[in-house]
N, C-alpha and C positions, 0 to 999 in steps of 0.2 A: 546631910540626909541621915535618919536613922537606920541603925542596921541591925537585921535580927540580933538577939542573943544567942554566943554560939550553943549552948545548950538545945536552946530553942531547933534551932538548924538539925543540930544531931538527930532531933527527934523528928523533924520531917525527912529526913534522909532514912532513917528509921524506918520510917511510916511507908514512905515509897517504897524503899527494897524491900519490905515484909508483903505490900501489895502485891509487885511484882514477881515474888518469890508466889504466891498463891497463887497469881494469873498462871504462872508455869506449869506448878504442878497441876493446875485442872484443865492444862491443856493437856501435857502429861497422861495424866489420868484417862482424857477423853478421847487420846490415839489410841492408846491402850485397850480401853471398851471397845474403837473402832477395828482394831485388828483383831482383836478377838471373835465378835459375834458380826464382821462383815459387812459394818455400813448401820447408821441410823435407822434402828426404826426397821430393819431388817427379817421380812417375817421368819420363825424359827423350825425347824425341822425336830423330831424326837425318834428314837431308836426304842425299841423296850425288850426285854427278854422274854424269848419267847415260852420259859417256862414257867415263870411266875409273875412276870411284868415288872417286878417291882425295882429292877438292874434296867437302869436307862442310860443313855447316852444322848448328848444334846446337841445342835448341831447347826450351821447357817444353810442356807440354801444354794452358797458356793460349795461349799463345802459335800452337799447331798448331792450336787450337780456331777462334780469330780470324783465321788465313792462308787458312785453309780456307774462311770464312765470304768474307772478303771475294773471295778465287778465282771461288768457286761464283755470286756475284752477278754478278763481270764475264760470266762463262763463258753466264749462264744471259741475257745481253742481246745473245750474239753477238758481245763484243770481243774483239779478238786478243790474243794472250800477253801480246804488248810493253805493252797497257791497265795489265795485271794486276800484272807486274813493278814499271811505274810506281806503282801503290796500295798496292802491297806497300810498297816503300822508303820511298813517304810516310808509312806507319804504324808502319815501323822507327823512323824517327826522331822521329815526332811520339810515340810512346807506347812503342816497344817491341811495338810487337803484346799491348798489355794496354789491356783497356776501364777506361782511368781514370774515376774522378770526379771526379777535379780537376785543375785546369791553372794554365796561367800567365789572370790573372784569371778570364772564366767558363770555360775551355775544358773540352770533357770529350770522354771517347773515346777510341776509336781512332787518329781524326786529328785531335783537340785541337779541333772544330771548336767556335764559340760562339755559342749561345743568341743573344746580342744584337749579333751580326754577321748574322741572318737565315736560322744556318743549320738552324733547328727548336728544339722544345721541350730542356729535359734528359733528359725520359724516351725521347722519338725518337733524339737525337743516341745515348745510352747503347744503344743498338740497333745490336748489330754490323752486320746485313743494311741497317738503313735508313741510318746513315751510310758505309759502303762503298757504297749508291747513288748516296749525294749527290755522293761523291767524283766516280765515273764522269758522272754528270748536271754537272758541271763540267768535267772532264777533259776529255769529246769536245766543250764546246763551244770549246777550245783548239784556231786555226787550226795545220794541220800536225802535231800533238801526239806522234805518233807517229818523225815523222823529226827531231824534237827532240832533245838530251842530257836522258837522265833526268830528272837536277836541276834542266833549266830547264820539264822540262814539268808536275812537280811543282810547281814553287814559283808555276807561274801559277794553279794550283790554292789550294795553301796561303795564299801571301803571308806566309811567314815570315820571322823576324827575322835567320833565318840560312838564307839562300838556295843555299846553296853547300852544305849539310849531307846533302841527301838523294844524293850522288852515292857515296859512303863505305857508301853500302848497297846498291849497283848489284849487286854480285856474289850476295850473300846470298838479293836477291829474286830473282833469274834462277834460282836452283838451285829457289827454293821454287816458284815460277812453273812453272819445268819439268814438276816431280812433280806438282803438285798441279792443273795442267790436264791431266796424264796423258797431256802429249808424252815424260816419261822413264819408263819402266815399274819396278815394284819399287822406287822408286829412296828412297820413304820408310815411315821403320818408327819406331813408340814403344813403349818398354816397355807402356803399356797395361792396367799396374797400377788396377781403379775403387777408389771407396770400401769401405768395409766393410760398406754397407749396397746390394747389388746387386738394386736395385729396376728399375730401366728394363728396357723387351723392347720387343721388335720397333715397338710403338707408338709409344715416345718415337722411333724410330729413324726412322721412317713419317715422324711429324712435323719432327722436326729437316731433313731433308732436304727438307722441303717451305719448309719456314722458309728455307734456303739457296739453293736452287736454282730455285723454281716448283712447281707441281703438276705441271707436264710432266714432272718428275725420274719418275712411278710410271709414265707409260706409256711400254711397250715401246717400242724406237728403230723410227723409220719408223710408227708409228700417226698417223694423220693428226688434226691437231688440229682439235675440234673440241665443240662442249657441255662441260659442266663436268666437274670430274676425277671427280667423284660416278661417271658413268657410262662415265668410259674405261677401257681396260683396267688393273685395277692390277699396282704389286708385289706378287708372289704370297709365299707361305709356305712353303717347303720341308719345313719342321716347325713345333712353336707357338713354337719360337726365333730361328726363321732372315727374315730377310727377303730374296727373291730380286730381282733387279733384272735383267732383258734387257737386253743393247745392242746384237743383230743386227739387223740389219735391210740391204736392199738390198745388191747385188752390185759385183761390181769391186774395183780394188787398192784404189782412194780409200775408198772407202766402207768396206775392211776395215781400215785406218787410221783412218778416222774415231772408227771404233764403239772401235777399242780404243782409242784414244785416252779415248775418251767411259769407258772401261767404268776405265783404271788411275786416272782422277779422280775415280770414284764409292769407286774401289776406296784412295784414297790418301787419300780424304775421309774412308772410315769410320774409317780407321788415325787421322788425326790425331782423331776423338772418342772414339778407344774408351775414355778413362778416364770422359769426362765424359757418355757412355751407356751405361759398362759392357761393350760389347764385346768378345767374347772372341774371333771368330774372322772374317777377312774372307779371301775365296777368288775369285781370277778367274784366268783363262788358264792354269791348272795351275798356279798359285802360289798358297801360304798364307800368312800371320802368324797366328801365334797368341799374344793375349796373356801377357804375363810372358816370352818369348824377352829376353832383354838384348845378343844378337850380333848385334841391325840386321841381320835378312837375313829374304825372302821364301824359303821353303821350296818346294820340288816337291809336288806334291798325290800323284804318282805315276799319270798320265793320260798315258802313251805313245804316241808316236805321233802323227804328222801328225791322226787323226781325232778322237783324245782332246783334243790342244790344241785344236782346233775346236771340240770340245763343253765344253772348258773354258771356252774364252772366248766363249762365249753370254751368259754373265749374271754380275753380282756376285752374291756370296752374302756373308750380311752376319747371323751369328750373336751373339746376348745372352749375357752369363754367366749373365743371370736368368733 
């Protein structure tokens, strides 16, 4: 029988490993893009600065889901921005802003945090709300923490192996930080694309928000706290789709900052879940989003006038596709 020329051989041998070597790398390649922007085809989230727009920040919808979670926990204990910015960066770099399950040895989460360093079970730590507490329940007990460099108010938190790492994400959380305690208005938008099965309304939406923020999130601003959320005023229903949310309350210039402050972070919160509640439409202050827009921009509702934006910005409205 004849038998290749070994030349011949070398060069399909060749041929094969250089294929194989390509199959690799654009597998390589393709985890890569997958861990980055969070799944195939993944609709995208954008951040923009709220002074000139033109400093953005880009983002998955896992990623919007967890910024928002941990936001809404600082927001809802009374920390300042600068708290939030901080927890923000420390979860840029310890995880990307994805709820891992695994780390370097036990770590899981958000903030890598480990089981057998004292800082909760694995099912607690995997709990965006309760490990964003734990963060803060550490953070403020850092003397000064506040007039610190980021990186080093983080790292007294953390005690990671690379201390110096969380400063590389100073910019990124300050934009997200901005939008997402709703001191920059309009300033974040996600495609907004849900799944194919648009099952969530108004309930999951109820609850999510309570999961984030407290039960205090359903009563109107300025209800004075008091007995359980059972019997406070709630968020009401504009239709069997919409869930409305107030933020008026009390008089003066501060107080009408306050509230809208209060009102573009409920309103910037809903944007960052609308994939993962289905979502389709969030309205405050005379501005819209409506899911599937891909041009990152809040729309005019068409509410003219000094009196109309008044009446706009009473309440979030915070509409299901289901």
């Amino acid at each position: 029988m004849l038998q290749p020329s070994p030349p011949r051989k070398r060069r399909g041998r060749l041929a094969r490993s250089g294929a194989a070597s390509m199959v690799l790398l654009a597998v390589a390649g393709y985890l890569a893009v997958q861990y980055v922007t969070g799944g195939g085809g993944a609709p995208g989230c954008k951040v923009a600065s709220g002074k000139d727009g033109r400093t953005t920040y880009e983002f998955t919808p896992e990623q919007a889901v967890n910024a928002a979670t941990i936001t809404a926990v600082g927001t809802a204990r009374g920390l300042p921005e600068r708290a939030v910015t901080i927890a923000l960066a420390a979860a840029l770099q310890e995880s990307a802003l994805r709820n891992l399950d695994h780390g370097d040895k036990d770590s899981l989460g958000l903030f890598q945090q480990r089981p057998s360093q004292g800082w909760g079970k694995p099912e607690e730590i995997m709990d965006p709300a309760y490990s964003a507490g734990l963060f803060y329940d550490h953070l403020v007990e850092v003397p000064g923490y506040l007039d610190l460099p980021l990186t080093d108010a983080a790292q007294r938190v953390q005690r990671s192996a690379f201390p110096y790492a969380y400063a590389k994400h100073e910019p990124d959380a300050e934009l997200l930080a901005a939008a997402l305690t709703g001191r920059s208005a309009a300033a974040l938008t996600c495609d907004g694309r849900p799944g194919a099965t648009p099952e969530k309304g108004p309930d999951a939406v109820r609850a999510a928000l309570v999961r984030d923020f407290g039960h205090d999130v359903l009563r109107p601003a300025g209800v004075e706290v008091g007995g359980d959320a059972a019997s406070s005023p709630p968020a009401t229903r504009s239709d069997e789709r919409t869930v409305t949310l107030p933020v008026t309350g009390g008089t003066g210039a501060g107080s009408a900052r306050e509230h809208g402050r209060r009102g573009w972070q409920l309103a910037h919160w809903a944007v960052a879940n609308a994939s993962s509640l289905h979502i389709q439409r969030v309205t405050y202050a005379g501005r819209e989003w409506t899911a599937g827009n891909t041009d990152s921009k809040w729309y005019p509702t068409g509410s003219e006038g000094a009196k109309g934006a008044e009446r706009a910005a009473e309440a979030v409205r915070i509409t299901s596709a289901g």
